[in-house]
N, C-alpha and C positions, 0 to 999 in steps of 0.2 A: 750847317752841313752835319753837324757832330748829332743835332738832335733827328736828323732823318736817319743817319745810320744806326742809330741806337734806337730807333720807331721799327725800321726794317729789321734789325735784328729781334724785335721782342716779335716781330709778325712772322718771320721764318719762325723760331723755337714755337708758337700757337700750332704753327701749321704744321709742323713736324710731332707734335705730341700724339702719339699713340692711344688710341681706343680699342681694345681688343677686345674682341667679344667672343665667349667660347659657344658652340651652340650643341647643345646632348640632345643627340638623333632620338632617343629613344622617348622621348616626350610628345613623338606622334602618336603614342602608344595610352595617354594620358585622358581620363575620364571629362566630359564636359566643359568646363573652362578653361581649364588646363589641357585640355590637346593644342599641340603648339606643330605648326607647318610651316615648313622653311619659308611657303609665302607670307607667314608671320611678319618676316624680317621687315625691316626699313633698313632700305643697304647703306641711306645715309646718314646711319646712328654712330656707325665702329668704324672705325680707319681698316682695322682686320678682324676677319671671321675667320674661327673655326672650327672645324667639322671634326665632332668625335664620336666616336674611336674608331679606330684600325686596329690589329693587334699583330701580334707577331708567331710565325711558325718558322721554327729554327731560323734561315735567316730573310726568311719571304714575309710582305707583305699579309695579312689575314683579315679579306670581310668579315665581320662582326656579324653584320644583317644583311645579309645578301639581299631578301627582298625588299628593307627600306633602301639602300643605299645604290644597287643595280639596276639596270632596264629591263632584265633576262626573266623570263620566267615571270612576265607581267607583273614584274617589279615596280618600286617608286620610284626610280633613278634620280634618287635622291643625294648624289654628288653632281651631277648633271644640272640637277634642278635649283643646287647649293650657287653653285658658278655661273648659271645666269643672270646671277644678282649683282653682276659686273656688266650686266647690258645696261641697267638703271644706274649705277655710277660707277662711271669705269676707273674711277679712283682707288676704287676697293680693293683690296687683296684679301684674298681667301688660299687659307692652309688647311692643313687634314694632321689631325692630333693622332700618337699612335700611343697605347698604355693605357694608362689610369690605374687608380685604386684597385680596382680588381683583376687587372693584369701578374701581381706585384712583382717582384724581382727577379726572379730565377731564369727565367727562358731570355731574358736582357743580360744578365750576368753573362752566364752562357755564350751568346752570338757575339758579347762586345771582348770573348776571352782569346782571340786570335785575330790575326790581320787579315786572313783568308775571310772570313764569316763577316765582319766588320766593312772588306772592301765590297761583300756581294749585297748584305744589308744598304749600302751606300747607294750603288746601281737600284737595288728594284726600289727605293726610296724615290732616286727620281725618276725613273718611270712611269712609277705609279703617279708621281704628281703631276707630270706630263701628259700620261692618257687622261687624266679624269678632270684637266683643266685646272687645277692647282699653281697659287704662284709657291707655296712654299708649304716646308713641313713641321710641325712642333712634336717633340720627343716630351714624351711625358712618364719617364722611367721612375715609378715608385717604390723604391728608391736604389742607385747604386750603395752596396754596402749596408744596406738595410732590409728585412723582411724576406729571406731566403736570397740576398744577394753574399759578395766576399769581399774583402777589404781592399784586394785587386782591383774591383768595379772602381775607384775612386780613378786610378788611372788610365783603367782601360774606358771610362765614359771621355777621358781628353781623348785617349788615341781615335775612339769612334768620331768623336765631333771634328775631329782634325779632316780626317778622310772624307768624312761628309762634306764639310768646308769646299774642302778641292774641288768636290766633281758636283756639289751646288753651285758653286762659282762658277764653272765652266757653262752652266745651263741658265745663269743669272734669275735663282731660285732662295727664296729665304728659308733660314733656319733657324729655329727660337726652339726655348727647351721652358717648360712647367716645372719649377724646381721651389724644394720645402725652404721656406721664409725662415722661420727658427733658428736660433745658432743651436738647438739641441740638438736639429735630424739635421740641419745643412754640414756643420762641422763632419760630421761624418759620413757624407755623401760624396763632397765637391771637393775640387782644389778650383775654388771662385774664379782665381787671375787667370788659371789655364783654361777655364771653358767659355772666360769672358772673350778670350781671342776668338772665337769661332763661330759665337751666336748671332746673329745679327741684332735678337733680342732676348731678356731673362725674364718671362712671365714670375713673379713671386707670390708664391699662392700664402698669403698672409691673413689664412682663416682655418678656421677649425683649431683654434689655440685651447679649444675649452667646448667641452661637449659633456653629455649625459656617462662617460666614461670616469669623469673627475668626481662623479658620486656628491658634486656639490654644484649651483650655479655658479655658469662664468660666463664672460662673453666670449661668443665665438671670433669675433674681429675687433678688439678693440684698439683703436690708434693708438691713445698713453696709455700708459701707468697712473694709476692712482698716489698720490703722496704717502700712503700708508701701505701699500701694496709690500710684499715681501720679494729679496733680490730676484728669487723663483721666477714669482710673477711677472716681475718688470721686464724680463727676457720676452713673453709670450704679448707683445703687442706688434702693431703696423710698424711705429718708429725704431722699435728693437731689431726688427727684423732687417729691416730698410738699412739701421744704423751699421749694423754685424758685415753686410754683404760689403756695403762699400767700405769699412776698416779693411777688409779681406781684398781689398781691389778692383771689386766690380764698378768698370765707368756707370757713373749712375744715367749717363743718355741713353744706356743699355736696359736700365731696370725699370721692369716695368711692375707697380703696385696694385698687388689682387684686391679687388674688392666683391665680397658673396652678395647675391641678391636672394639670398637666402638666410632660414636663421636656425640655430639647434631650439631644441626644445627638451625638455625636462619635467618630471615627476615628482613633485615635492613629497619631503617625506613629513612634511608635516605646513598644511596650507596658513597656519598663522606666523611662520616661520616661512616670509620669501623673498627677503632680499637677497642681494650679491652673496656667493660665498654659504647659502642654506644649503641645508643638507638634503637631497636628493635620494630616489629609492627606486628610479632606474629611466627610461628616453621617455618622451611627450609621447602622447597622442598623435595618431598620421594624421596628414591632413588628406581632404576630399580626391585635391590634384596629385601631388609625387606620391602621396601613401605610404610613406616611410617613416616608422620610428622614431623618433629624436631629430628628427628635420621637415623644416616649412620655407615653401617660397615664400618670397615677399606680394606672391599674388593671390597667394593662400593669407598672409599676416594682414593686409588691407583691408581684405574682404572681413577678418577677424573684428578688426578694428571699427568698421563699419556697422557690424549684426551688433555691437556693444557686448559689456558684461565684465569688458578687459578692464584691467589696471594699465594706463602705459607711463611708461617716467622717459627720462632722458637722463645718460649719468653724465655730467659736464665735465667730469675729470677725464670721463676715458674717452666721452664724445659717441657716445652710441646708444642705442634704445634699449630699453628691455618692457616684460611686460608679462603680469600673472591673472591668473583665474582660478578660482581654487586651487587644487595641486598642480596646476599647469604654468609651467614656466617659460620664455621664449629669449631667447637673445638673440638679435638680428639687426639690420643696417636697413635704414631707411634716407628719404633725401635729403636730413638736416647732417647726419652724419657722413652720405656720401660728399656731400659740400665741402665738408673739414676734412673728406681726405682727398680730394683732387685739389685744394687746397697746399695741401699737405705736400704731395706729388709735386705739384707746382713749386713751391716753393725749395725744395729740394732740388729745382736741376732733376728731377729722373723724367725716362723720355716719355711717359704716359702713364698709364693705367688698365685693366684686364681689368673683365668682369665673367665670372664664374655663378650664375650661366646664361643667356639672352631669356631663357626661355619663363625664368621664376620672377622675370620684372612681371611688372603687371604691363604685360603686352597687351591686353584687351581696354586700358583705361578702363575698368569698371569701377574703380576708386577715384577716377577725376580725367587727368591727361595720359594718354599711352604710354608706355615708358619709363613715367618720371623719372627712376633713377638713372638711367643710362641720360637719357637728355641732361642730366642736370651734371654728368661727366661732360656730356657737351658745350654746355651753361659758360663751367669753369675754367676748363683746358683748353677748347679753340678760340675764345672769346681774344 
């Protein structure tokens, strides 16, 4: 009897782990291989999808792309089209992210600085997830207290999630928040134990630890620390970050572990000089598909690995790839690393894992199987 209830219980916690998948609308926008359509999806890859961005106007709701995301105006009605993908597996839940990076602080500081703006932010919140087929919403305020925010924001992002709480619960609607993994930006963002009451779940965006900005290579997501690493360092991984949140409180069934399927990339400032830690002379080469500076999908890195000419290593300390070409440097996540960290996840008791973003796997399989990485989060977590 003892071994079935302990069989049933390892088969709930499988079933209950979290696959979240973020999906960036604007990658319909994307040249040849890389145009990515919400028909892309396989809705039985993620447990949750979701849909970015919204933004915000004072304390309303804001289309982003009106003609990707609307039917008006021979629109894509591409929230519409997002939420279908619950007719293929009605297991799914699908949310709608509001923020990001280039939102940053200021107009969230702002609406979260009184109870009036915070209880009307809460209403068109669920509204809006109500009209457009939503089971719930992700807040992705970068950051309270940081980036044109005030030190206020720490506690007025509890009083916000409080209120939201309330009148999500009334409409039996989730709420999850995208919040900085690092004890450098979180310390100074969160009060962890108070906004742990009110999330359903903590997406931890635990990448971008090291980019073309550090003027030397680093990896962008590395699980450990290396043995020789400096205290600095050892702050700026997956376990650090993982480790910080729950000292602080957070139930770790709540947390959930980001993982990029993308990688920075880097300028050597001298191609004989390219290991970890070289010194750098400013972001990589775009690639074909996102076209941006200092960042590559993983379906841009494949295809790389593929045409030849690369260097690739595996560093076994930190558990993550890297890889040069002349002055071109990469650091990124592929599926021996994403193993070690749904692994990882796994063995920590936290309730899943996020992937940032569906759209940079190599969706098309042109490097082998569709997917690989997100599958191989399925591999390890629902098994």
């Amino acid at each position: 009897m003892r071994v079935l209830v302990a069989l049933a219980f390892l088969m709930t916690c499988a079933a209950e782990r979290k696959i979240v998948c973020y999906f960036g609308s604007w990658s319909v926008y994307r040249p040849g291989n890389g145009r990515f359509s919400i028909e892309n999806i396989d809705p039985h890859l993620c447990t949750h999808l979701v849909y970015t961005f919204v933004g915000l106007k004072g304390s309303s709701i804001r289309v982003l792309d009106p003609w990707q995301d609307l039917p008006t105006n021979y629109g894509k009605d591409g929230f519409r089209r997002f939420n279908k993908l619950k007719l293929k597996n009605p297991a799914l839940k699908t949310l709608v992210a509001i923020g990001g990076w280039n939102e940053r602080s200021r107009k969230y500081s702002i609406m979260a600085s009184n109870p009036e703006s915070r209880e009307c932010f809460a209403d068109n919140a669920v509204a809006f997830v109500k009209q457009w087929g939503f089971d719930g919403f992700d807040l992705d305020w970068e950051y309270p207290n940081q980036r044109g925010g005030q030190p206020r924001d720490v506690q007025n992002f509890v009083e916000l999630l409080k209120v939201m709480r309330q009148k999500f619960d009334q409409e039996g609607l989730i709420l999850s928040a995208a919040v900085a993994a690092a004890e450098s930006s979180a310390a100074k963002s969160y009060d962890i134990v108070e906004i742990s009451k009110y999330l359903d779940f903590i997406n931890l965006m635990a990448y971008d630890f090291h980019g073309f900005w550090d003027h030397k290579t680093g990896h962008n997501a590395p699980l450990f620390a290396a043995p020789g690493d400096s205290e600095d360092l050892q702050k700026f991984t997956s376990e650090a970050a993982v480790n910080y949140w729950l000292s602080k409180g957070a139930p770790r069934e709540k947390l959930i572990l980001g993982i990029p399927t993308y990688g920075h990339s880097f300028t050597l400032a001298n191609p004989k000089n390219n290991g970890i830690g070289a010194a750098t002379s400013g972001y990589g080469d775009p690639g074909p598909y996102t076209q941006l500076g200092g960042m590559l999908g993983y379906n841009e890195i494949c295809e790389m690995q593929q045409h030849g000419g690369w260097n690739f290593f595996f560093d076994e300390e930190r558990q993550v790839p890297w890889a040069y070409r002349g002055y071109q440097w990469i650091s990124f996540d592929n599926v021996e690393s994403i193993k070690a960290k749904a692994q990882f996840a796994k063995e920590k008791g936290l309730g899943g894992t996020m992937v940032w973003s569906i759209e940079t796997d190599d969706f098309h399989g042109i490097c082998g199987e569709s997917y690989p990485l997100i599958k191989t989060l399925n591999v390890i977590l629902r098994s």
